[in-house]
N, C-alpha and C positions, 0 to 999 in steps of 0.2 A: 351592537350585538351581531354575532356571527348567524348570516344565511345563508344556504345553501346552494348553488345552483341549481338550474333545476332546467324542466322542458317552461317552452315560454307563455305557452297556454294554464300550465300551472303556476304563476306566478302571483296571483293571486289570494291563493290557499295557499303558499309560500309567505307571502305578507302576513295573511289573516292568523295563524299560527304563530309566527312570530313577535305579532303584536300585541296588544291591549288585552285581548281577546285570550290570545294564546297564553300570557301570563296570568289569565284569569284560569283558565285550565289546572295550570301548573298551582295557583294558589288554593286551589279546590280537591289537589288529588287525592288526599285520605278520603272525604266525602265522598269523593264519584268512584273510588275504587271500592266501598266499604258497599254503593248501590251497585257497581258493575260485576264486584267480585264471583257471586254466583254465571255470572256467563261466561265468565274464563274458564269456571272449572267445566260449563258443559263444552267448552272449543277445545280444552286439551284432552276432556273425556272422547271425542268424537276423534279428536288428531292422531292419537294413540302415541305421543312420542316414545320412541323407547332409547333405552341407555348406550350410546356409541354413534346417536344419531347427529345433524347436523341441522340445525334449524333456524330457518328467514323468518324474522316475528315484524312483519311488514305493520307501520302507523302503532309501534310500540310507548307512544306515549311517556310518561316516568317511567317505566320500566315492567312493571308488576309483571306483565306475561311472560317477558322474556326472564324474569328470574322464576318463573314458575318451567317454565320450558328447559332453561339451564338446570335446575334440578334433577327434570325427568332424565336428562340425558348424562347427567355425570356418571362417572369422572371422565370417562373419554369420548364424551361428545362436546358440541360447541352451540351456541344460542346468538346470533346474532340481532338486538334490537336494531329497525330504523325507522329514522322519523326525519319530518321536515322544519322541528320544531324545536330550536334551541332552550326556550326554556323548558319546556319538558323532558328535554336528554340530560341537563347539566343535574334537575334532579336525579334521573334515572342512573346515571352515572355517581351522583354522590349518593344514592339509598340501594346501591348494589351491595349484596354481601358477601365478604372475602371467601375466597376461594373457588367462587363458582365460575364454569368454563363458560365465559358472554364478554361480549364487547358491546359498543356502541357504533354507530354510525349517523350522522347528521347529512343526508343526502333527499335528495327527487330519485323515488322507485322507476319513476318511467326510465331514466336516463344513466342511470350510476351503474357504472362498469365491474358488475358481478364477475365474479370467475365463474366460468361455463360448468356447468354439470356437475357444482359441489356443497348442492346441498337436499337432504332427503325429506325434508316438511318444509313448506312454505305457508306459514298461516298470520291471520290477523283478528283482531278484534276489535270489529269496526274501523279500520287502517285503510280500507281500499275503495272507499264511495265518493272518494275527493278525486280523483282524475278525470281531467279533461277529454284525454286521448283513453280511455280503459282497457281498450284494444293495444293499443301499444305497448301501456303500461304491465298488462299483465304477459305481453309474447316478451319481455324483457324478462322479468320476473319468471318466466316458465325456463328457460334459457336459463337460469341459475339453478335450476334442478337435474336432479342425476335423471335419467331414462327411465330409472324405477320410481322417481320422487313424485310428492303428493300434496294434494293443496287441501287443508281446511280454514274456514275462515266465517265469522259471521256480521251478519249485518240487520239493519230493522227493516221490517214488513212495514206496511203503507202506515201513516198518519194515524187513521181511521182505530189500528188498532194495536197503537201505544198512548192510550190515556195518559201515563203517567209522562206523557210530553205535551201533548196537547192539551189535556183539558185546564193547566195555567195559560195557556198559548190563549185558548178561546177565550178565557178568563180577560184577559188583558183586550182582545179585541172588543168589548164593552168601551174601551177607553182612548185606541190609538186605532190608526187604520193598517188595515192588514198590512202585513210584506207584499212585496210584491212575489208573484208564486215561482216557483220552479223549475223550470221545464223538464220533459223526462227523461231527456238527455245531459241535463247539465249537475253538474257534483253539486254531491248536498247530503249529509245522512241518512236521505231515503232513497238516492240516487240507485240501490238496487232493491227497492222492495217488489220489484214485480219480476218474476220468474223468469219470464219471454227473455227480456233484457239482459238478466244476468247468464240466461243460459248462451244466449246470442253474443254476448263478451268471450265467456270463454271457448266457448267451440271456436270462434272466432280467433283465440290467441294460442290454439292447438290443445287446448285442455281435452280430457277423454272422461266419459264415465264420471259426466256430471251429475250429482245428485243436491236437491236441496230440500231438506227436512224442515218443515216449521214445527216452532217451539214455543210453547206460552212459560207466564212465570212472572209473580209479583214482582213489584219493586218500590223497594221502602224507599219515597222518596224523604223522608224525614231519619232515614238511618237511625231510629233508634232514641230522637229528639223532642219527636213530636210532632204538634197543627205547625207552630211559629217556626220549625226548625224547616217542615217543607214547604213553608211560604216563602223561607228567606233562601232557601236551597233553590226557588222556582227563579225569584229572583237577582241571583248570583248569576246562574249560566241557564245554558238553553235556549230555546227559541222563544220562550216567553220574555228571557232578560234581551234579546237581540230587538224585540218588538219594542221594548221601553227604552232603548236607547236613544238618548238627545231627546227627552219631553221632561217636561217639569217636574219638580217635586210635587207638587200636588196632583200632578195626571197618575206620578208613581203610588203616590197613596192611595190614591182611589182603586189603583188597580191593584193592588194589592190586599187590599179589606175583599174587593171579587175572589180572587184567588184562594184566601182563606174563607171563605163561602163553599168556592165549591170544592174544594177538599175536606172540609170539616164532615162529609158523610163518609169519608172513608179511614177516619180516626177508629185502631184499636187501639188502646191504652197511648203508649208513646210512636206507633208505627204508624202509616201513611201510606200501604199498598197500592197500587194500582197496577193496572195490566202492564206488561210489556210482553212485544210478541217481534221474533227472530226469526229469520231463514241460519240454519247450520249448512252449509255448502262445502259438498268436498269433491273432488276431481281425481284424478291419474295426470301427469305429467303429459299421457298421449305416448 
């Protein structure tokens, strides 16, 4: 399988991406796009792309945003997806639909040799909390925008208040022992849930006219399935399934009768709400 180069710090999340893990993404995308889909529409609600524009959809995954983005801007703008993750472009790339002005790109944001000042949005959804170097990554990425260009992009607020991640997570810690934690410098999906930090990035990488809005907003993790559908959704991906990796079949059952414990108070009919809570973050080029 084709990888990327990349910066050598990121090389890891260049692996992890492209592996086991990353083809588990890629095999999940209907499900996690059909839970993420309400947050694109509030990132291109906030982005305002408009028609003639040129658009960086940085950590674009299969694709979804960037064909959402390529719409806003047709016919004579352009949407460029990228990612560091082959199996999720090759879908992106086959579930594109004809006509729309986007390409692809299989590259590392920190290091891939944008053309200077040609493009007028730069945004992501959830694309930008895996960098090593974030400073660097984003004074590169700013560097691909025009003087008047702008950043929108979102990401998750601390732990504490996305249930609909954690409370399978603590669910399974009944059973296995924790990860080991974080650090609040090191990439990871909640790599910017604190304000200081992400403000401290971008000022950092010439950003201006930083602003970041937090956002609440359910999220069905059973899509529409059910109890069984967001057990098994818990345990597909996520940091609950990263926790039960490599333990036994029976540690997995046990921790999964937990699991459907503590989500069975949050069953309406066939849905499985729980919170999720975003920072919407948007800049000036500077």
């Amino acid at each position: 399988m084709q990888q990327p180069g990349g910066h050598e710090q990121n090389a890891d999340q260049i692996a992890y991406w492209n592996g086991p893990s990353g083809q588990r993404w890629a095999d999940r995308h209907a499900a996690q796009e059909t839970i993420l889909g309400p947050i694109a529409e509030v990132l291109i609600d906030r982005a305002r792309p408009k028609p003639g524009e040129r658009v960086l959809d940085v950590g674009c995954g299969s694709g979804a945003t960037t064909f959402a983005f390529a719409r806003a801007v047709a016919p004579d703008g352009f949407a460029l997806g990228l990612d560091v993750s082959e199996p999720m472009l090759s879908q992106a790339r086959a579930f594109a639909p004809k006509g729309l002005p986007l390409d692809f790109v299989l590259a590392d944001a920190t290091v891939y040799p944008f053309e200077p000042a040609s493009y007028d949005l730069l945004a992501s959804r959830f694309g930008v909390m895996f960098f090593a170097d974030p400073i660097a990554s984003f004074t590169n990425l700013r560097r691909a925008l025009k003087p008047t260009g702008r950043l929108a992009f979102v990401c998750w607020r601390e732990p504490k208040e996305n249930p609909w991640m954690m409370a399978p997570l603590m669910a399974v810690y009944k059973h296995v022992p924790k990860m080991p934690p974080v650090g609040p410098e090191e990439p990871g999906p909640f790599a910017f849930a604190f304000e200081e930090r992400v403000m401290r990035i971008l000022k950092g990488a010439g950003f201006a006219d930083v602003a970041m809005e937090p956002h609440n907003l359910p999220m069905d993790i059973a899509i529409g399935g059910g109890l069984d559908a967001a057990v098994d959704g818990s345990l597909q991906i996520g940091p609950a399934s990263r926790a039960l990796q490599g333990h036994p079949p029976e540690t997995v059952a046990a921790a999964k009768a937990s699991i459907r414990e503590v989500l069975a108070p949050f069953v309406k009919g066939q849905n499985v709400a729980l919170q999720g809570a975003i920072w919407i973050v948007t800049a000036r080029a500077g």
